[in-house]
N, C-alpha and C positions, 0 to 999 in steps of 0.2 A: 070796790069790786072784790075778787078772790084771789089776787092775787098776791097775798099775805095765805093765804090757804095754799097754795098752791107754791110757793117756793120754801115752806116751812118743812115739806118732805122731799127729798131727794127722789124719791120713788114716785109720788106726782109728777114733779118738772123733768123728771125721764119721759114718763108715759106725754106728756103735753106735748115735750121735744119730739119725739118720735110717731106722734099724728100729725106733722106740722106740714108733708106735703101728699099725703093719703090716707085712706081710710086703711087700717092694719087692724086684723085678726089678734086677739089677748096670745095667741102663740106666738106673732110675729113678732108683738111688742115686746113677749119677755123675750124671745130672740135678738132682738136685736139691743134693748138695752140689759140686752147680759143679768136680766132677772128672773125669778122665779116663777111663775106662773100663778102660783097662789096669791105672793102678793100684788100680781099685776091686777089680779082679776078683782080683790079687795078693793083696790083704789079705783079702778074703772068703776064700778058701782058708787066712789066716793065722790070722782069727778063725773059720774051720770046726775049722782042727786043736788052735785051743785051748779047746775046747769053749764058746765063747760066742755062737754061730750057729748054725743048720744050713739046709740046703738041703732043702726041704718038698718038692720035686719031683726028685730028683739024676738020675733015666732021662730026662727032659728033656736034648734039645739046646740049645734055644732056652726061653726066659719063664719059667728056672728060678726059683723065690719064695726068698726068705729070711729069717729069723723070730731073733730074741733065747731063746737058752736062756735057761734061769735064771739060771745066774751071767752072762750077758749082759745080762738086764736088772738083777739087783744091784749091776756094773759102773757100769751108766746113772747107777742110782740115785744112787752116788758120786759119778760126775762134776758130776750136777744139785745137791749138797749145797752 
């Protein structure tokens, strides 16, 4: 699975951590894992195209949501073990 993708950046397994019990806005997520916006928004796009996220609203310009696929939250589940 990805999950050698996903614990190789600190900045992924933030953003994973942090969709683990809601769908959260790229502002909330760099809010709350104390990062920057740019690169939150870089990795959301890296964890959209590896199928471990997706974007619940994508025709949004603004207060797009984002949500843990499956193998996103089995990812979690890993990292939590």
């Amino acid at each position: 699975m990805n999950y050698s993708y996903v614990i190789s950046s600190k900045v992924r397994t933030k953003i994973i951590k942090a969709l683990e019990n809601k769908p959260l806005t790229p502002t909330q997520i760099a809010e709350k894992t104390d990062m920057n916006l740019s690169q939150v928004s870089h990795s959301l796009r890296d964890l959209t195209d590896e199928n471990l996220i997706e974007c619940m609203n994508p025709k949004k310009k603004k207060g797009r949501l984002y949500t843990l696929l499956e193998d996103g939250e089995w990812v979690l589940k890993k990292i939590e073990e």
